[in-house]
ZABAGU-277583 format. One line per field, with one value per residue: residue number from 1; residue in one letter; x, y, z of N, C-alpha, C in turn. Coordinates in steps of 0.05 Angstrom, whole numbers, plus 5000, padded with zeros to 4 digits. Example, Ala and Ser with C-alpha at 12.3 -4.5 7.8 and 13.67 -1.06 7.14 Angstrom:
BEGIN
resi 1_2 $
resn A_S $
n.px 5264_5257 $
n.py 4886_4955 $
n.pz 5156_5142 $
ca.px 5246_5273 $
ca.py 4910_4979 $
ca.pz 5156_5143 $
c.px 5264_5258 $
c.py 4934_5001 $
c.pz 5156_5157 $
! end
This chain:
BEGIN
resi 1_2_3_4_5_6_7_8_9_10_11_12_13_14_15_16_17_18_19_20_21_22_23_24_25_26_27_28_29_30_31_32_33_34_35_36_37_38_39_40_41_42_43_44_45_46_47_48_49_50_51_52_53_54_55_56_57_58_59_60_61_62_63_64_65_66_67_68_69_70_71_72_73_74_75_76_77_78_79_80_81_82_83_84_85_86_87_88_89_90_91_92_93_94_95_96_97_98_99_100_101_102_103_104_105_106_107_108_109_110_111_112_113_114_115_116_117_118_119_120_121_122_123_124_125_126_127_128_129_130_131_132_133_134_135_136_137_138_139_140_141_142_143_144_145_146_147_148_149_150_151_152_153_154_155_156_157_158_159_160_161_162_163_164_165_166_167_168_169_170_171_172_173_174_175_176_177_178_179_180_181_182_183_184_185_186_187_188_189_190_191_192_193_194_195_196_197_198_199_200_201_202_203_204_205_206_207_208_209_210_211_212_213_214_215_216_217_218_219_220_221_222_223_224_225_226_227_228_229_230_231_232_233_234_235_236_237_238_239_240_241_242_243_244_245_246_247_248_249_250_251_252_253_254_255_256_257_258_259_260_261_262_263_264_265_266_267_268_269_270 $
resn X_X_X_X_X_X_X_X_X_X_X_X_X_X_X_X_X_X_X_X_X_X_X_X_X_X_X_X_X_X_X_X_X_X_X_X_X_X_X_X_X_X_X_X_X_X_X_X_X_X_X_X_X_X_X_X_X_X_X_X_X_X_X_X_X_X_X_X_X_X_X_X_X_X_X_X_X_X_X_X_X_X_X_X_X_X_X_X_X_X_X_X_X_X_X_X_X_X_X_X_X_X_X_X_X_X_X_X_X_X_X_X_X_X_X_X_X_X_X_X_X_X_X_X_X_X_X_X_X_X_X_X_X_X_X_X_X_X_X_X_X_X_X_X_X_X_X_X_X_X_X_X_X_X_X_X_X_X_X_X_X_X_X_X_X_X_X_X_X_X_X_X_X_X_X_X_X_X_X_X_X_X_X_X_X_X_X_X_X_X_X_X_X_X_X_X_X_X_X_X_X_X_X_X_X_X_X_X_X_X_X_X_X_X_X_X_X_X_X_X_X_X_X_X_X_X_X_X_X_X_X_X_X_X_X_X_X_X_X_X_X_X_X_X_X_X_X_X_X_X_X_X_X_X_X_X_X_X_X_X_X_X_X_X_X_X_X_X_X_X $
n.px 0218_0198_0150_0175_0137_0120_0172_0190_0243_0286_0319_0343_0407_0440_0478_0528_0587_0604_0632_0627_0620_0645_0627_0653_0638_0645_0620_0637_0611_0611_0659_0681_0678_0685_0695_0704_0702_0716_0729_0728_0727_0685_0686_0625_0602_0587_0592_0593_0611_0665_0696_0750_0808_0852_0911_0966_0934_0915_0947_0924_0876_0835_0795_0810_0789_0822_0814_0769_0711_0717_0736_0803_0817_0766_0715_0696_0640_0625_0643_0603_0556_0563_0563_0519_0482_0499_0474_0416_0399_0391_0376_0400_0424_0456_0505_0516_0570_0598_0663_0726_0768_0839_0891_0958_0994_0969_0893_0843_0784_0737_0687_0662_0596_0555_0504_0452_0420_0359_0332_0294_0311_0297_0311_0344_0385_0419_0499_0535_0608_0657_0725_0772_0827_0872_0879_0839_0774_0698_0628_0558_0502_0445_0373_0348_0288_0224_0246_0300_0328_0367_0379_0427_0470_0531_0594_0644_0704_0729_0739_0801_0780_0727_0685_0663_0607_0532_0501_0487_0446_0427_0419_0404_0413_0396_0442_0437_0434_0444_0473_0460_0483_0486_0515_0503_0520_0495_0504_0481_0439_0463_0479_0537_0569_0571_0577_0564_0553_0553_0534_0546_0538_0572_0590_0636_0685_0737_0766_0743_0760_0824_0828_0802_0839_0887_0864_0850_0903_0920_0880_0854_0906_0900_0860_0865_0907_0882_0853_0878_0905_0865_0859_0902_0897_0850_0880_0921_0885_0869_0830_0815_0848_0819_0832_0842_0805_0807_0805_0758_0751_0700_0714_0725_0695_0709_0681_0652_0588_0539_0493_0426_0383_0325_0282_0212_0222_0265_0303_0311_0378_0406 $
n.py 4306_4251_4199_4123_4074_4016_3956_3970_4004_4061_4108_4149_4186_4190_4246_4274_4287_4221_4165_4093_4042_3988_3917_3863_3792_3735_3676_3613_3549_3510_3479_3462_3483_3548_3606_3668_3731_3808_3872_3940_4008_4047_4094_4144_4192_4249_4252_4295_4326_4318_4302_4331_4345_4365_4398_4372_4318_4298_4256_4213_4203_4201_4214_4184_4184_4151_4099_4080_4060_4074_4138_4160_4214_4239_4252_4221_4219_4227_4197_4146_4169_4176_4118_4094_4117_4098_4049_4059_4090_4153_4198_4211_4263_4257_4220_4181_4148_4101_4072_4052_4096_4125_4106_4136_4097_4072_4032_3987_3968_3915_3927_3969_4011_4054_4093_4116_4185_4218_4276_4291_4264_4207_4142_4123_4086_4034_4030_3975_3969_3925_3896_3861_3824_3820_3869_3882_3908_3914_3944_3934_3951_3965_3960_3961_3936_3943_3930_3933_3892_3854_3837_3797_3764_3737_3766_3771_3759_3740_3709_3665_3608_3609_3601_3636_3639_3635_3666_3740_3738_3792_3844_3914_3959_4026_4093_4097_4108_4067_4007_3957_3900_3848_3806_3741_3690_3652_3582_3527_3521_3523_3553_3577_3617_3668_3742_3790_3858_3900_3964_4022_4092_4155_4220_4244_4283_4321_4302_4252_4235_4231_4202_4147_4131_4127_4087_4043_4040_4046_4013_3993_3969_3927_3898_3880_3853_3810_3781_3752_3724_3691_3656_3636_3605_3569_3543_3515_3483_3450_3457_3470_3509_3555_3584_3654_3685_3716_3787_3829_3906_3948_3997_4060_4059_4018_3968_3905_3893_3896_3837_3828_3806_3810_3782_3773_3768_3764_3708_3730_3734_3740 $
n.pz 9334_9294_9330_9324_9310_9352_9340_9293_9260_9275_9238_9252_9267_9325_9366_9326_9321_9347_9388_9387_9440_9425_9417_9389_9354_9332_9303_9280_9252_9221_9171_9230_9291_9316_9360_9376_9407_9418_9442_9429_9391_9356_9309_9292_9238_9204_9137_9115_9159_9179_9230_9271_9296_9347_9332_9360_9356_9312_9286_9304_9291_9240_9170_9103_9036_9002_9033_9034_8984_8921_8877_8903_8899_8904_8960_9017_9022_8965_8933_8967_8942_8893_8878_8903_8869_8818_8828_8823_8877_8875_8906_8953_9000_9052_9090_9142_9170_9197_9228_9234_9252_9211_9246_9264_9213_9199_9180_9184_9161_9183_9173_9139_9146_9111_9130_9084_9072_9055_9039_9068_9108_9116_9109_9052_9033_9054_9043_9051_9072_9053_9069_9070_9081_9057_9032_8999_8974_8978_8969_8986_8966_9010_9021_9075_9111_9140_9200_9196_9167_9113_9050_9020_8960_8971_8944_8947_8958_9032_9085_9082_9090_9067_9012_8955_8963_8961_9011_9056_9109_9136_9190_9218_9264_9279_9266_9322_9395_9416_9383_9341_9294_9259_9214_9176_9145_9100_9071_9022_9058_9109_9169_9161_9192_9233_9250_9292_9325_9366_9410_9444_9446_9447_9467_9416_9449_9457_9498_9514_9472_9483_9523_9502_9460_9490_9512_9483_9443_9365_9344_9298_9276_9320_9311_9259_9270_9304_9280_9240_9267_9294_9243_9232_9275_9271_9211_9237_9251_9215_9181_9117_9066_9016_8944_8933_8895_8838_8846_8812_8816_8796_8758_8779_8813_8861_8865_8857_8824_8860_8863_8888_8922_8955_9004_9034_9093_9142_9180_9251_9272_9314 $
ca.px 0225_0176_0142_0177_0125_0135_0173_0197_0274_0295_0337_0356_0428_0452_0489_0552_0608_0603_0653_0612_0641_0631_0634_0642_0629_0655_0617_0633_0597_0619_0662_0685_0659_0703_0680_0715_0697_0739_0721_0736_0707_0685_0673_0605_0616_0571_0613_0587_0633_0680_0725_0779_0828_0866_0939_0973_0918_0904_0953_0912_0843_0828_0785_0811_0772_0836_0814_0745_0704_0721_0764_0807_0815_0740_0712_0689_0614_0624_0639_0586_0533_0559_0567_0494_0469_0501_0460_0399_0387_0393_0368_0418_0429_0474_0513_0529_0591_0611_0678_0751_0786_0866_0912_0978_0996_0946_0870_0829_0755_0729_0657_0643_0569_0540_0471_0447_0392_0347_0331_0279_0311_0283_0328_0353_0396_0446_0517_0561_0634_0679_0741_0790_0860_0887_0885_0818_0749_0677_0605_0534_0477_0424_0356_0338_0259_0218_0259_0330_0331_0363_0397_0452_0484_0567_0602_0674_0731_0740_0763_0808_0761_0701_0697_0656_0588_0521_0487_0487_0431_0439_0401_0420_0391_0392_0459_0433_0450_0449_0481_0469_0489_0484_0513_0500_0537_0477_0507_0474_0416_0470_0498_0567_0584_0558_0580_0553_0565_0538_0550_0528_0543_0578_0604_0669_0691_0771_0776_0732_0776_0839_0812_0794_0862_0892_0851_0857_0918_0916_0858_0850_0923_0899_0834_0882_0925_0863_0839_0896_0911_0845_0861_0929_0894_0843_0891_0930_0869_0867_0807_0822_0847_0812_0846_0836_0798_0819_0780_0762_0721_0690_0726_0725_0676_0725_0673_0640_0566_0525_0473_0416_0356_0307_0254_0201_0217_0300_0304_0326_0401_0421 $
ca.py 4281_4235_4171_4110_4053_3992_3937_3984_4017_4083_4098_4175_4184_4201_4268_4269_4265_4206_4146_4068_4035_3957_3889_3843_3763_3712_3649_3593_3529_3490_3451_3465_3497_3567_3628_3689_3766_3833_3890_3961_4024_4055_4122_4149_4213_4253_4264_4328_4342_4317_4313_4351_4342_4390_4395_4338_4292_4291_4233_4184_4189_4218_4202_4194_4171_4131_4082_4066_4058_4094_4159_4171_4238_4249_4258_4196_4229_4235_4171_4137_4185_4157_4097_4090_4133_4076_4026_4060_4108_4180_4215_4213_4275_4256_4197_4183_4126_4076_4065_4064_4115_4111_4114_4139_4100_4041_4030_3961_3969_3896_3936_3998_4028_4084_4099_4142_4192_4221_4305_4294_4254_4190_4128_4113_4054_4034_4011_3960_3968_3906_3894_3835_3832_3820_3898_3890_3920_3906_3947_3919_3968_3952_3965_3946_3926_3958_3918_3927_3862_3865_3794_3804_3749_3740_3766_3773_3730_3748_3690_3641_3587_3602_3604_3660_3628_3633_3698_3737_3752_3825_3865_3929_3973_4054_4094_4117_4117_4035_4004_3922_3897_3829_3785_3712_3681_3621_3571_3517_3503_3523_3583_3564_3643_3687_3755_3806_3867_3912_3987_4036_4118_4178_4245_4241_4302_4314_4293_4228_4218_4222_4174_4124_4132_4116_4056_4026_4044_4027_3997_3972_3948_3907_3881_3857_3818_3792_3762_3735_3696_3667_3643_3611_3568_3543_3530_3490_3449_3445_3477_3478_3540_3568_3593_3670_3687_3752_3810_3852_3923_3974_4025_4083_4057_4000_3948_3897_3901_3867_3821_3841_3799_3820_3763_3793_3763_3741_3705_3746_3710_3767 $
ca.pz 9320_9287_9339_9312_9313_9365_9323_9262_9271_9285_9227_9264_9281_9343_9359_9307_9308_9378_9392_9394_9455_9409_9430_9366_9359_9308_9309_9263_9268_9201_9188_9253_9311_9338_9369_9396_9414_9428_9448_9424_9395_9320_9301_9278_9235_9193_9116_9110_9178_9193_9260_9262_9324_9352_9320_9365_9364_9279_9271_9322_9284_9209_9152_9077_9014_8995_9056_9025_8960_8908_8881_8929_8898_8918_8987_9018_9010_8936_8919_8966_8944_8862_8882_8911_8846_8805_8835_8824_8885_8867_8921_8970_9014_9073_9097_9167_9169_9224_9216_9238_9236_9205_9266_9240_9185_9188_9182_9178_9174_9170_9153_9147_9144_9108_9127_9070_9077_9032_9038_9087_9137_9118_9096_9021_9031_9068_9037_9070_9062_9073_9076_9070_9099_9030_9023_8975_8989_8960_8974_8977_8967_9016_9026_9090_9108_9161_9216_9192_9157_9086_9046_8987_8955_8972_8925_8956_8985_9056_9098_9073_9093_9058_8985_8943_8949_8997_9015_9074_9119_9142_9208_9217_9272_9255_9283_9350_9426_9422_9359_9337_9271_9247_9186_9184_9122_9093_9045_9020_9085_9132_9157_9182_9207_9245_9258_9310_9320_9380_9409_9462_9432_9470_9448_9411_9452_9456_9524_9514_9449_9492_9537_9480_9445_9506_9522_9450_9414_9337_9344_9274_9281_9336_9306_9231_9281_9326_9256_9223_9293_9290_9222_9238_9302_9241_9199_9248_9268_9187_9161_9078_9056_8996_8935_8936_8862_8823_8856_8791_8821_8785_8748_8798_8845_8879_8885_8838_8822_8878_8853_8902_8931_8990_9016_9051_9118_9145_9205_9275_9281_9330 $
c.px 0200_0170_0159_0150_0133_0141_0180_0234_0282_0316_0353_0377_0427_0467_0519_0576_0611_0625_0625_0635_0633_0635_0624_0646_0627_0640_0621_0625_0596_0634_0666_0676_0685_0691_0704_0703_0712_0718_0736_0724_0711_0675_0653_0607_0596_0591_0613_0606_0638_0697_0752_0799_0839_0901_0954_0960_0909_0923_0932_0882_0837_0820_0786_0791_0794_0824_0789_0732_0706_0744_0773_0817_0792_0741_0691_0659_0614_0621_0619_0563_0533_0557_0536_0475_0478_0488_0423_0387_0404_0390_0379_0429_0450_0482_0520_0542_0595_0635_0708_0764_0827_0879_0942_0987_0980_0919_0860_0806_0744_0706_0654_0618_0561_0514_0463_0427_0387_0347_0315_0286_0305_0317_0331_0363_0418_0477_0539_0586_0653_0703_0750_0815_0884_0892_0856_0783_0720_0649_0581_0510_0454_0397_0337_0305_0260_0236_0281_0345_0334_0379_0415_0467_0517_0573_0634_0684_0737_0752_0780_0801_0735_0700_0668_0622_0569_0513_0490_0450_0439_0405_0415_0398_0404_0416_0452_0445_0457_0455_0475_0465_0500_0486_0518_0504_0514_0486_0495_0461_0428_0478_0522_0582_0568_0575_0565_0572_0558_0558_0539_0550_0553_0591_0626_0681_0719_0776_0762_0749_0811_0842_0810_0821_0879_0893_0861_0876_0921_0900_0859_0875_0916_0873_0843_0893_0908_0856_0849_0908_0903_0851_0885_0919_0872_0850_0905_0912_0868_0842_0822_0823_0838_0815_0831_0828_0806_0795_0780_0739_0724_0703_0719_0707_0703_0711_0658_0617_0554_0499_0446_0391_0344_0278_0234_0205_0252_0295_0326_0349_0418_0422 $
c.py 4263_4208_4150_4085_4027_3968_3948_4002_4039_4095_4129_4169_4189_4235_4257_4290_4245_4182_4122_4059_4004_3936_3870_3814_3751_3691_3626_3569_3510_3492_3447_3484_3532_3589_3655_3717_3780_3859_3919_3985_4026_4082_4125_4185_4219_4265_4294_4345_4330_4313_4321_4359_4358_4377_4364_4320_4280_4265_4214_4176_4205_4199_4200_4172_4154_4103_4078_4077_4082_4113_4168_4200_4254_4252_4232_4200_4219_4212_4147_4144_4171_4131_4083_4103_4112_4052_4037_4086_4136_4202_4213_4242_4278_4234_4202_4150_4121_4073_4061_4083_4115_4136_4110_4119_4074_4046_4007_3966_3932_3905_3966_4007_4051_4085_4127_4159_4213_4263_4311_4273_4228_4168_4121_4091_4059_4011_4007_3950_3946_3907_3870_3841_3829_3859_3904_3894_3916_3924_3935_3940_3954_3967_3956_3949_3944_3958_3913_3911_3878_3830_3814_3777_3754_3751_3778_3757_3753_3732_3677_3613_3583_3607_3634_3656_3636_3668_3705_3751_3773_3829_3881_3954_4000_4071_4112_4109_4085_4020_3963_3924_3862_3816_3757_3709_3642_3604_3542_3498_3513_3554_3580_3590_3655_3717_3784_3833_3886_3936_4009_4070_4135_4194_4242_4281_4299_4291_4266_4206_4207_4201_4142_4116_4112_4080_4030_4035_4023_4017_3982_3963_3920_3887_3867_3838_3800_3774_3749_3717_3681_3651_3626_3593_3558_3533_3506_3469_3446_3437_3481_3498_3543_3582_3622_3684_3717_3770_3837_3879_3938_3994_4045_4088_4036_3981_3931_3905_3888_3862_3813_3826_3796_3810_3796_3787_3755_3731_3719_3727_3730_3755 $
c.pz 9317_9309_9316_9315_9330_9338_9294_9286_9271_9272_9237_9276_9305_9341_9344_9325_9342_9364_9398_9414_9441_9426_9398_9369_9328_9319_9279_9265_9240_9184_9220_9267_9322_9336_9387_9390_9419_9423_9437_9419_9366_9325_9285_9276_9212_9164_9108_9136_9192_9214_9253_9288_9332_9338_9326_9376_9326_9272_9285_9311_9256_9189_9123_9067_9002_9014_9051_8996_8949_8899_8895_8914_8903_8945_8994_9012_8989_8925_8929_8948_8908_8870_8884_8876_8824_8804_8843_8850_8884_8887_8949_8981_9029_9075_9114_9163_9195_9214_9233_9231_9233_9228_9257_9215_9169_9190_9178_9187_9164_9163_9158_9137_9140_9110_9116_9070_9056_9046_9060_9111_9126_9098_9074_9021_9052_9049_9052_9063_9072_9053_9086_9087_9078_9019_9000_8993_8962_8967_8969_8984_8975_9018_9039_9102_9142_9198_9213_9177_9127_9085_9018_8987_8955_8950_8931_8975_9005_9071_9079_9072_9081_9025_8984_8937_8977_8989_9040_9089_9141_9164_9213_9235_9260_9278_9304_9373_9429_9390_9358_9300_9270_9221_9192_9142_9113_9072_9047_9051_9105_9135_9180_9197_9206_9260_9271_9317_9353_9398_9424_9458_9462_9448_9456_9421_9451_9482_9522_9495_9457_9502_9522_9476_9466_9520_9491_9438_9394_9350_9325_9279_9291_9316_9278_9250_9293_9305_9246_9251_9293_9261_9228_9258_9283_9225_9217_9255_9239_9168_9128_9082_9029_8985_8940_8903_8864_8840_8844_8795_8796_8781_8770_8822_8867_8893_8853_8844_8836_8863_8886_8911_8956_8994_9032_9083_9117_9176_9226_9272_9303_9362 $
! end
């Protein structure tokens, strides 16, 4: 494996298909101040293969292309790999995804991460898959800087508190044995949210995956209701709600077109 340089990122997976044990972090800090964390886990999975459970374990963790961008008569590959080739990079090889996986008949990824790679190993972009609770989904083709750091202007309603405006600043380390991921939401001077993301890797073996399953059932279940809770105790302290605009994607991609700009420097908010 190639030396990475001190102070440059490591964009080499880990061994595939592994379990992140996470710890994630909401901060909002205008108009009002609230903050909470939960803990759980995400799957990191290489599209080219798969996991594949044994018989009675395939309802508790599986990956369709209905459940992110794109045809879901494709393979979730297929339609990153267009999706990324629509926006200019072509040379896409492999994708390794962060993600939830759908436990019987639900899934909620608030982000999922494709880190795309080129033929030799080396990084092409990375696109970041979010996810509303309205049931609608948006991508943002990044191209993050020697240090992880990438910026993209909003361009989707996610809370009900914040309107459709503002950019975010994005770090994003590379998916190995220690995982951090950072979006900080800047609108006009401020940046009133901060989400964190962070993640320490192990092999998704059966017996580890029992284990997990166990520990977290539905997971994403849990993590839609953890969110729409926090939204009802801001509404009651009575935070404006903000109407929710039409969310018109892309013919057969399932995301609008992000409108794309990368300073040469973002500030650490990690």
């Amino acid at each position: 494996m190639t030396a990475v340089r001190p102070g440059l990122v490591d964009w080499a997976p880990t061994t595939l298909p592994a379990l992140y044990d996470v710890r994630v972090g909401h901060r909002r800090s205008h108009p009002l101040e609230n903050a909470f964390s939960y803990g759980g886990y995400l799957w990191l999975v290489d599209l080219d293969d798969l996991p594949r459970l044994p018989r009675g374990l395939r309802w508790a963790a599986r990956f369709d292309a209905a459940d992110h961008l794109g045809d879901p008569a494709a393979s979730i590959k297929e339609n990153v790999v267009r999706f990324a080739a629509l926006h200019g990079v072509d040379d896409v090889a492999r994708v390794v995804m962060m993600a939830n996986a759908r436990s019987g008949p639900h899934v909620f990824n608030p982000l999922s991460t494709h880190w795309c790679y080129r033929a030799d190993g080396s990084l092409a972009c990375i696109v970041a898959e979010v996810h509303n609770t309205y049931g609608e989904r948006h991508a943002y083709l990044l191209h993050p800087d020697d240090a992880g750091r990438a910026e993209a202007e909003k361009d989707f309603y996610v809370s009900p508190f914040n309107t459709v405006d503002g950019r975010y600043l994005m770090r994003f380390s590379g998916p190995g044995e220690q995982l951090h991921v950072t979006m900080a939401l800047q609108v006009g001077g401020r940046t009133p949210f901060v989400a964190t993301l962070r993640g320490r890797a192990r092999a998704a073996g059966t017996g580890a995956v029992v284990r997990t399953i166990l520990r977290w059932p539905l997971m994403s279940l849990w993590v839609a209701a953890l969110i729409r809770w926090q939204g009802i105790r801001l509404w009651a302290r009575r935070l404006p709600v903000v109407p929710r605009p039409a969310h018109d994607p892309l013919p057969g991609v399932g995301t609008n077109t992000p409108r794309q700009k990368f300073p040469d420097t973002i500030e650490d908010r990690s």
